[in-house]
N, C-alpha and C positions, 0 to 999 in steps of 0.2 A: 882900642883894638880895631882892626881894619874890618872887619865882618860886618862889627856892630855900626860902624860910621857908613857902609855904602848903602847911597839910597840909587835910587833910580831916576838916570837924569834923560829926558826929551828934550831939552832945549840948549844949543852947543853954540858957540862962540866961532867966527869965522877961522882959529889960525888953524893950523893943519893937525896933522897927526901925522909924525915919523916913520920911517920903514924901521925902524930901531924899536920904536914903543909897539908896532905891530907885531914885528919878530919877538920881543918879550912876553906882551898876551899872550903869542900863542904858542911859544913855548911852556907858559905855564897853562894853557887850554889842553895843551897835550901831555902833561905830566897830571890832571884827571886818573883816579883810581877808574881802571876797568875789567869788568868780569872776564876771565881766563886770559886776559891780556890782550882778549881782543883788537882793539882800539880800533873799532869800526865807523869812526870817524872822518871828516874830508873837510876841510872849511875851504871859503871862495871869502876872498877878501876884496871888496866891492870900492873904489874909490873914482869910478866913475861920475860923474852926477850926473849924465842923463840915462844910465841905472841908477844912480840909487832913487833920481825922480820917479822911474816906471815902476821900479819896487815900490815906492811909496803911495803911488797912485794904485798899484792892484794887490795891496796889503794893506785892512781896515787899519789895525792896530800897529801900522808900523811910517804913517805922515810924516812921524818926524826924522827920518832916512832922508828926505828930500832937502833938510839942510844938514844935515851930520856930512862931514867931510871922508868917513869912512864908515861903513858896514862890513861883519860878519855875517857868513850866511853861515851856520853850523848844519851839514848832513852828515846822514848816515850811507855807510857804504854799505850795500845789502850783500856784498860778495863776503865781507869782514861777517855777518851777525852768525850768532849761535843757531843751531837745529832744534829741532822739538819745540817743548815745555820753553825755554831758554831763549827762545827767539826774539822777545819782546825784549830782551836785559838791554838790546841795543838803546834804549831810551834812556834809562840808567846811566849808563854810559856817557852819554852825549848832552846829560841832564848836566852831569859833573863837571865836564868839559867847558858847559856854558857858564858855568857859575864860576869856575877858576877864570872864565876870561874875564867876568862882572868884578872879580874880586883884584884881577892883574889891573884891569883899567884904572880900579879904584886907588889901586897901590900905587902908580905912578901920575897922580892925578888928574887923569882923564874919568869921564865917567860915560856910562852906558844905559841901554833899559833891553830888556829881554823881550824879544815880542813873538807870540806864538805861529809857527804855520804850520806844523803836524800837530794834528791829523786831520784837519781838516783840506780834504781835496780841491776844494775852491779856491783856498791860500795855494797847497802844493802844486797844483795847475803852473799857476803863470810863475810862481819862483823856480819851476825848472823852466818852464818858455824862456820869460828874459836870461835864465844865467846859461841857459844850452845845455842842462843837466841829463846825465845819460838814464840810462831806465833804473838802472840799478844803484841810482841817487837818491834820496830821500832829503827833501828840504826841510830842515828840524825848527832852527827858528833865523830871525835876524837880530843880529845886536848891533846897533846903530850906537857908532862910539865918537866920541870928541871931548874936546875942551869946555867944558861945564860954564853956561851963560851966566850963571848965580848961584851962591850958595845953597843948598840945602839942607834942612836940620833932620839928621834921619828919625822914622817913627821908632816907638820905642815896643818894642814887639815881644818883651819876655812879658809871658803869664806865666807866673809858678803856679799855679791852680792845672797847670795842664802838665806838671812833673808830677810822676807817681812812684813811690818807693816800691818793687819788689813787684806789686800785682796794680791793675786800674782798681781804683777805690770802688 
């Protein structure tokens, strides 16, 4: 099953990445279940390399952007999110979106790794600076995607001890 087999890949092979395999991720990034239909989403698709070098250089957890041939940057559009109580669902939202693209990647054999920059203002800073993000952007994470340097055996992550019938034991 394709869920079970994607791992998380940092390390990418030089040949490219298609405007076809980009247009398919994000098609399926955007077909993401979202609350009231929101879709308070925006992706900036990054295949610059002297962006994706300065993302990698002012993003701890995202170095390996600087040889990936394309980045996602997934935000949120704060004009799109719900009021109240409800405001916060935009994470939700843009959570799903990013895992359909880890999972489109997967699907078409490229792969990816998810690296955080919300909420942390220190990341969000410079990923609106370098991308020119307007106020009402939100830089959620970067998905640095390519062609997978080496195989990887994905971990094997089910614990039945953590399924509970009816009520937590």
């Amino acid at each position: 099953m394709n869920i079970i087999r994607r791992v998380s890949v940092r390390r990418y092979s030089d040949k490219p990445v298609s405007s076809e395999q980009i247009s398919a991720i994000l098609h399926a990034a955007m077909s993401a279940p979202t609350g009231v239909n929101k879709q308070p989403w925006e992706f900036v698709v990054v295949d610059d390399l002297e962006l994706l070098k300065q993302l990698a250089d002012a993003l701890p957890y995202a170095k390996m952007a600087a040889q990936a041939p394309v980045a996602i940057v997934v935000c949120g559009n704060k004009d799109m999110f719900l009021e109240g109580v409800d405001d916060v669902l935009w994470v939700q939202d843009l959570s799903a979106a990013s895992e359909n693209t880890l999972l489109a990647a997967h699907a078409i054999g490229l792969g990816g790794v998810w690296t955080c920059i919300y909420p942390h203002e220190e990341r969000m800073a410079p990923g609106k600076s370098i991308l020119h993000l307007p106020d009402n952007m939100v830089p959620f994470n970067l998905i640095p995607i390519g062609h997978p340097l080496t195989d990887h055996a994905p971990m094997d992550k089910w614990h039945p001890e953590r399924v509970h019938q009816n009520r937590l034991k």
